[in-house]
C-alpha positions in Angstrom: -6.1 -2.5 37.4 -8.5 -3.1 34.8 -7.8 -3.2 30.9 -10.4 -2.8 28.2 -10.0 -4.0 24.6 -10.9 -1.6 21.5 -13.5 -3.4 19.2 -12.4 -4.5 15.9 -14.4 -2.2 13.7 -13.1 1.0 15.8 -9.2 -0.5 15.2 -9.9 -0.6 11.5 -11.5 2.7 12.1 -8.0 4.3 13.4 -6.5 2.8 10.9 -8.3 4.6 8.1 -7.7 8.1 9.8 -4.3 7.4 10.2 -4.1 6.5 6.6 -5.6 9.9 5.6 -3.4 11.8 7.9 0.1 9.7 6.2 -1.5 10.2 2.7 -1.7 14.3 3.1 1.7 14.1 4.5 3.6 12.0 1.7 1.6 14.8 -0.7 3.3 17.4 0.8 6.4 16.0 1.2 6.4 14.7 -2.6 5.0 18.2 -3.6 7.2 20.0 -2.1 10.6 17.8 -2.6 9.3 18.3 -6.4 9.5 22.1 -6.6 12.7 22.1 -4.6 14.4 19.7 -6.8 12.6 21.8 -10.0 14.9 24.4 -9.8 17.4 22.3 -11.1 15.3 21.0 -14.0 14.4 17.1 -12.4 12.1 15.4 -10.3 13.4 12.9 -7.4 10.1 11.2 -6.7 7.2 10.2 -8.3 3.4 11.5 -7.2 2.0 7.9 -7.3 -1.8 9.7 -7.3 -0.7 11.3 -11.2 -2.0 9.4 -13.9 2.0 9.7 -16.0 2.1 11.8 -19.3 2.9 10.1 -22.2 4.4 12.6 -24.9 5.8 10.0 -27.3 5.2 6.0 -28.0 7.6 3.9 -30.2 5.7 0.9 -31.3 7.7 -1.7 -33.0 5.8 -5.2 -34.1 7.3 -8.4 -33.3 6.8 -10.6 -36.2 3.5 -10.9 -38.0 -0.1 -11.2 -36.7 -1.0 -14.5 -36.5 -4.4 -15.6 -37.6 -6.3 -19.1 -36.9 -9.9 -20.1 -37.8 -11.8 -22.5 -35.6 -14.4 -24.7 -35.6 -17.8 -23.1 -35.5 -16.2 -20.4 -38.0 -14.9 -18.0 -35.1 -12.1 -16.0 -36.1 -8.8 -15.2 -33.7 -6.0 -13.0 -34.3 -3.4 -12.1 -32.3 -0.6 -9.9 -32.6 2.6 -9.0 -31.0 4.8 -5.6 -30.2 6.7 -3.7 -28.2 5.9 -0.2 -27.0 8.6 2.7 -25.9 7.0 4.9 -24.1 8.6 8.5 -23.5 6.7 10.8 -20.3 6.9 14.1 -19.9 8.9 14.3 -16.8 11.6 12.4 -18.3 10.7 8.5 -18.0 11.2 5.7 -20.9 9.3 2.7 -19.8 9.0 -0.2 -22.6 6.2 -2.8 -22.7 5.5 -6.0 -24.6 1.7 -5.5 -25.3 -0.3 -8.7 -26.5 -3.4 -7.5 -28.9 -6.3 -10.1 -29.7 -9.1 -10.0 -31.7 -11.8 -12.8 -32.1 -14.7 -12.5 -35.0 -17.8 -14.6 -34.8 -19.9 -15.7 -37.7 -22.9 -13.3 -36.9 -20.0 -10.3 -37.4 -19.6 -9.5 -34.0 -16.1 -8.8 -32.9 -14.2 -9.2 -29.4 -10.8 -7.1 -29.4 -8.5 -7.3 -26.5 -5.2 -6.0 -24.9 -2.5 -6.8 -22.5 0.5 -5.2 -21.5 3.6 -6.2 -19.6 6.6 -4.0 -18.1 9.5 -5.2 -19.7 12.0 -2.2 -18.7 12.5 1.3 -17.5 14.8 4.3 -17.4 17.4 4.3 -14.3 15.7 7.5 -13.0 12.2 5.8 -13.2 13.0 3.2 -11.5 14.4 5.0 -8.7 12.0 7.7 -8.5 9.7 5.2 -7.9 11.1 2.8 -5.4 12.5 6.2 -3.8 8.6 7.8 -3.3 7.9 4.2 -2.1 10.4 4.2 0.6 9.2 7.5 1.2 6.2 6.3 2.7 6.7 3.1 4.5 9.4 5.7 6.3 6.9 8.5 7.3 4.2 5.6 8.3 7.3 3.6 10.4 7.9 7.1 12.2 4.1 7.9 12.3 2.8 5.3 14.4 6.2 4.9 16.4 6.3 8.5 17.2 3.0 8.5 18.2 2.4 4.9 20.0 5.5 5.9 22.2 4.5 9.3 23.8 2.7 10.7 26.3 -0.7 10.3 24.7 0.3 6.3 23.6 -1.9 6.6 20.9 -1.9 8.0 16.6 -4.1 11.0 16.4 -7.1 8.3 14.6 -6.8 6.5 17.9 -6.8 9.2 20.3 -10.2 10.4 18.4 -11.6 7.2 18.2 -11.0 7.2 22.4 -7.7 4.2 22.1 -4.6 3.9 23.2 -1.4 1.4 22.9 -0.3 -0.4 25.4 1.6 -3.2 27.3 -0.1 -6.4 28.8 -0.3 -4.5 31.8 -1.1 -1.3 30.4 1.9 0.1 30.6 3.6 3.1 28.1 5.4 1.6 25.1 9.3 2.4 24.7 10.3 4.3 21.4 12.4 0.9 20.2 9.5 -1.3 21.1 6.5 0.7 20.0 8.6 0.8 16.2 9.5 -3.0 17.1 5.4 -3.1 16.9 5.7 -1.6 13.8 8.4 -4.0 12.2 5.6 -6.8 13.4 3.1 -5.1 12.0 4.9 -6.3 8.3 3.4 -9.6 9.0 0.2 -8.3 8.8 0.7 -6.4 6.0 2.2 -9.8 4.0 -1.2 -11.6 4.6 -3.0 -8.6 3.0 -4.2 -7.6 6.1 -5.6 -11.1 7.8 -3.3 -10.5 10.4 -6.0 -8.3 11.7 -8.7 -11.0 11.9 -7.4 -12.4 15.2 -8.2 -9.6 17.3 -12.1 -10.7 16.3 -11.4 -14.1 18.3 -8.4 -13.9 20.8 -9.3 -13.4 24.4 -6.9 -10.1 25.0 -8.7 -8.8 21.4 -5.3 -9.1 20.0 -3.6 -8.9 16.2 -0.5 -10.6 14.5 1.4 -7.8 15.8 0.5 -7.0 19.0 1.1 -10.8 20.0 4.3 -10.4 18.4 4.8 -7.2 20.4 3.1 -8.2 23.6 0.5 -5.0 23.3 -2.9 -4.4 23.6 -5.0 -1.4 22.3 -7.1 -0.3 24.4 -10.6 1.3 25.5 -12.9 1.9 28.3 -16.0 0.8 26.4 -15.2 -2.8 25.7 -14.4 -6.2 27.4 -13.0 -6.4 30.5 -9.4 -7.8 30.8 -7.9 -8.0 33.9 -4.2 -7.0 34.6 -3.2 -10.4 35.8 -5.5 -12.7 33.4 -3.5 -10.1 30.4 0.1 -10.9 31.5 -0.8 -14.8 32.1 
């Protein structure tokens, strides 16, 4: 039996489908856990696309701008404060915001701002970390669903002509395809380099599938071999 490895740009390919097809799915589920939960007047999770409606700020300086002249005559002033900001669906988020402002001696002025999250409402806070969860839960069952059935492959890989397998090309188990998936976190903590091995390794593997013991594969790549793969 022969095995042929899936080329690194058609992985990364996959992936992107597959992160369209998990985006429209946590929109509906957010959209539609939303309108449920409206009936009773609250929200339970946050749409993280949604650029949050700020219907009230609080601004409350901390002590008094301080102002220093250096050499060269260039001006600096900075100033201190802290923000409460009230949303419209309900959220109270304060921030200590840093202000600065720099005058030169031909007039021209640099004015900057930074802002820090110093503290939220308990339903913010939840909301968020709750729409969060949300989706590492739908892309855990996504790609362990998927990876495990009949077709061993995510609908991005089956139209990209890939499939998930053993190291003899064998169908993935439910546990082990989501055990693949658990792996797959150690990519995702080195900001994706754990992809960058499948460009080098002989079986044209990741972090994960090492970890796992899977290969993905193609019939349009290099040739791996059955016995060379499970050496």
């Amino acid at each position: 039996m022969a095995l042929y490895t899936a080329g690194f740009v058609r992985r990364l390919a996959a992936v992107a489908l597959d992160g369209a097809v998990i985006a429209v799915a946590v929109v509906a589920v957010v959209h539609g856990a939303n309108l449920f939960s409206g009936q009773w007047d609250t929200r339970v999770l946050d749409p993280f696309w949604e650029e949050p409606v700020v219907v009230n700020t609080l601004v409350e300086r901390v002590g008094e701008p301080d102002t220093v002249k250096h050499e060269g005559g260039i001006e600096r002033t900075t100033a201190f404060s802290r923000e409460t900001r009230i949303y419209a669906d309900g959220a109270v988020r304060i921030f200590h915001v840093v202000e600065g402002r720099a005058r030169f001696p031909d007039g021209t002025v640099n004015e900057g701002r930074a802002e820090t999250l110093a503290g939220e409402s308990r339903e913010a806070y939840w909301r968020l970390r709750l729409t969060y969860g949300l989706i590492a839960v739908i892309a855990f069952l996504y790609y362990g669903l998927f990876e495990s059935s009949p077709a061993q492959a995510t609908p991005g890989k089956q139209l990209l002509g890939m499939r998930v397998t053993g190291l003899k090309g064998e169908r993935l188990s439910t546990l082990r395809a989501w055990f693949r998936q658990v792996t797959k976190l150690a990519t995702l903590a080195m900001s994706g380099l754990g992809y960058l091995p499948a460009l080098f390794t002989v079986k044209a593997q990741t972090v994960h599938d090492i970890f796992a013991g899977t290969l993905v594969v193609t019939g349009q790549s290099d040739k791996i071999r059955a016995d060379k793969a499970s050496s």
